[in-house]
TISEPA-726562 format. One record per residue (C-alpha): y, z, x. Coordinates in pm, whole numbers, plus 50000, padded with zeros to 5 digits. Each point is the difference from the previous one (the first is absolute). Example, Ala and Ser with C-alpha at 12.3 -4.5 7.8 and 13.67 -1.06 7.14 Angstrom:
# residues 2
495505078051230503444993450137
END
This chain:
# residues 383
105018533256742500525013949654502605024450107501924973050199500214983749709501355025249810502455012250235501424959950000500245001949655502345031749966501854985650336500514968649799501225017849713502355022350151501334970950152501134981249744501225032549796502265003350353501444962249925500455006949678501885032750046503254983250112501555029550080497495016150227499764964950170503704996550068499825036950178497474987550153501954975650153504095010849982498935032850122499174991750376502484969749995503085026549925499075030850246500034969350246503264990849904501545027649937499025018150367500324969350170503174985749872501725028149796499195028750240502425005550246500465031750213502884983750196503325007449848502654974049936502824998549845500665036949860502974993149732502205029450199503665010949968503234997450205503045026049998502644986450304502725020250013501334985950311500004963749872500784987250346498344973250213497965022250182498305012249656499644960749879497974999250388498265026049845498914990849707499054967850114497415011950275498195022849708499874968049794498734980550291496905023450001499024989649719498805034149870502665004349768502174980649742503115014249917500074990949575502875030749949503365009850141501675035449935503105015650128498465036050042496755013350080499595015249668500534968049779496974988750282497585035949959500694995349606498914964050034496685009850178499235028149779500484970849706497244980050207502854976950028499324995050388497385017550253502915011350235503554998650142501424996250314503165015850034503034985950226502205028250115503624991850021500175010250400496944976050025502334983650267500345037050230496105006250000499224968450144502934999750242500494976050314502165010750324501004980550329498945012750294501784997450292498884980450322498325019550286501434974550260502704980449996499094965849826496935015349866499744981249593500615027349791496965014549757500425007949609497905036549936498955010649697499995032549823497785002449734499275036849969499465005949582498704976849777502354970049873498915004949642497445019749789497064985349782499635020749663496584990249875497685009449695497375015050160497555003649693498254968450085498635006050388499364966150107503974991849891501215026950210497504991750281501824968450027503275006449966499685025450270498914975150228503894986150039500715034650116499944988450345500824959549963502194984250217503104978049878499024970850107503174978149961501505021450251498684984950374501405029750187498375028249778498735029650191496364996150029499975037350121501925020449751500045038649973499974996849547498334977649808501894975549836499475018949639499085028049860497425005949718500365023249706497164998949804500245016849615497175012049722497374997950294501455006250371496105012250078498884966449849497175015349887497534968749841499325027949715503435002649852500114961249968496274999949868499775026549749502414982649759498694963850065496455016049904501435006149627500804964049968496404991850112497785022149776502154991249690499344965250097496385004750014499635024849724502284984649721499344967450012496035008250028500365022949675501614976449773498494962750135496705018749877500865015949724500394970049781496824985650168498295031949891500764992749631498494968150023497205008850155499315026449747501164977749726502925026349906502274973049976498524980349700500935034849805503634997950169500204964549880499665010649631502485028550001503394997550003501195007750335501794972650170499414984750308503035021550187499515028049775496725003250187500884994450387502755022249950497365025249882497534996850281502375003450274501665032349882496965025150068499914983450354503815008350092498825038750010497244991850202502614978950274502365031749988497405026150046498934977050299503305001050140500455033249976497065006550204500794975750306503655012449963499335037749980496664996350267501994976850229503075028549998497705027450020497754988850276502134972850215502965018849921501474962949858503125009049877501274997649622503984991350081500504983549682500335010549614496805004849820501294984749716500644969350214496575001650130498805000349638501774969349866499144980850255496205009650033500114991249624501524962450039497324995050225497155014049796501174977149703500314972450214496625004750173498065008649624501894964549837498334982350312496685015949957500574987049592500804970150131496744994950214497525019149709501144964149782498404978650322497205017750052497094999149786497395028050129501045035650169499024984750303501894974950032503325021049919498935022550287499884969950232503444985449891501055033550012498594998350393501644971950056503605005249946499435033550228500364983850269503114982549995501595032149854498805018250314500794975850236503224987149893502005027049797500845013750377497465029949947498534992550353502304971750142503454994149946501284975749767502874986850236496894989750270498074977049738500984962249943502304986049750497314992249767497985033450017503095016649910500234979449682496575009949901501055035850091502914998049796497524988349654497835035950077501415033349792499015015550346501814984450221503125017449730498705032649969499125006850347504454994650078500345025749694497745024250120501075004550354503664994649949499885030949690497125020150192500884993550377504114990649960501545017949689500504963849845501074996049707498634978649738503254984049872500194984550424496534990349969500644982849683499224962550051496185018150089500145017049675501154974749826497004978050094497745026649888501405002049658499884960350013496764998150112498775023349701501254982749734499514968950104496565013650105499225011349621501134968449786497314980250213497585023349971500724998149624499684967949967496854992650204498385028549812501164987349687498454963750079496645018250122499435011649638500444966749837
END
């Protein structure tokens, strides 16, 4: 009966430490309530809408058909028009659009209609069709599988404002070119997405505690009396960690190449200024959390908790263009959701950083923006 009562009493206890620990509580309860969100709303393997290119160099009625039975799928949205294929490959390689479907100029010839003549007199006479190549040819970015899975899908779709179209022909209707990935192998899409999720994980762990740490170990009374500033000393902590986030690229990078055989199309140098927007964005967020959080714990739980969305809607595992509306404004806040457009389009697609630059731009953004808050709320902490 004693030890009943004893075990009550520490059950009691922790309880009310739990309902005071308003962080811990709000995991607690946020944490279930967004994985149900996000995989039941946000996830969405089915593809809609993939913003996609159109080059029509025959610009005749027969292309307008066309392009209007592709639309009508639904699958695709044309957002860009070029007059040659290579304004629409440089466009892809920019991350611009996903693919292109090019309109030859003899579209007209390929899909070509002849009378036949009557058999017996007053026999109606028959339209035949001859549709022996394709009518036009998809170019598509095949870095990201489940894109190119997709697309390829319309290889074979009938036109379906035309009533008479050949349900038996000897071509399908277009062919597919895939580029960066014609194997689509899952590795050479997941390799460089993995960089973006361990810098996530690793940065903003290493600085959200390292502030907590010197409370904890009352450090930061004898960092109140020098005369460091407030930004003087989060720029400080977060240097020593952009090593660590390049040495872990480096190995993913170099292991991924060596082992997957991943390839490395783009500049290193590239590779290096973007990896490092994305560390600096990812260490000002950890900064950022390290002023909310009040125990090491903690941190590591907030830290927790913005994994998921990062993984889940930066379009590591499931493309952007198949989430709703709303999850792809939440993607849009996340530094991961940027870097993981950098990283394939310099590693996977020669990009360069200059076409990528409204997701560069963010991560510069984000970073200072990121740093004057932390500032301040670490500045108001001391007081």
């Amino acid at each position: 009966m004693k030890m009943l009562n004893r075990i009550t009493a520490v059950t009691y206890k922790e309880c009310i430490e739990l309902m005071r620990d308003r962080v811990t509580f709000g995991m607690v309860v946020m944490l279930p309530l967004v994985q149900l969100l996000l995989f039941g709303y946000a996830i969405n393997t089915t593809v809609r809408d993939i913003p996609v290119a159109i080059v029509d160099q025959a610009s005749t009625a027969f292309s307008h058909l066309l392009i209007d039975s592709v639309s009508a799928t639904q699958v695709v949205n044309f957002t860009e028009s070029y007059f040659t294929p290579e304004e629409a490959m440089q466009a892809i390689t920019d991350g611009k659009v996903r693919a292109a479907l090019i309109i030859p100029s003899d579209v007209t010839n390929r899909y070509a209609k002849k009378l036949v003549a009557a058999s017996q007199q007053g026999e109606t006479p028959q339209f035949e069709y001859s549709l022996n190549r394709p009518i036009g040819q998809w170019i598509v970015d095949g870095s990201d599988t489940t894109i190119a899975s997709t697309i390829k899908q319309l290889r074979n779709m009938p036109m379906i404002n035309l009533t008479d179209y050949p349900k038996n022909q000897t071509a399908a209707t277009f062919e597919v070119v895939q580029f960066y990935n014609p194997e689509q192998r899952s590795a050479v899409n997941i390799v460089p997405g993995i960089v973006g999720i361990i810098l996530t994980m690793t940065m903003i762990m290493f600085t959200s505690i390292s502030i907590v740490r010197e409370q904890e170990k009352g450090n930061l009374e004898l960092l109140i009396t020098t005369p460091i500033r407030s930004i003087e000393l989060m720029i400080g902590k977060i240097i020593p960690y952009i090593f660590v986030g390049l040495v872990q690229m480096g190995i993913i990078i170099g292991a991924g190449h060596l082992f997957f055989n991943v390839p490395i199309n783009g500049s290193l140098w590239q590779l290096l200024l973007v990896t490092l927007l994305f560390i600096a964005a990812s260490l000002v967020l950890g900064l950022i959390l390290s002023t909310i959080a009040k125990t090491q714990m903690q941190a590591m739980q907030l830290t927790f908790f913005l994994m998921l969305p990062s993984i889940l809607l930066s379009g590591f595992m499931f493309p952007y263009e198949g989430m709703p509306v709303a999850a792809q404004w939440i993607a849009e806040v996340l530094p991961a959701t940027h870097f993981m457009r950098l990283i394939r389009g310099v590693v996977l697609r020669d990009a360069n950083v200059m076409g990528m630059m409204n997701d560069s731009l963010w991560l510069l953004g984000f970073t200072i923006l990121g740093l004057i808050v932390a500032s301040i709320r670490f500045k108001k902490s001391l007081d």
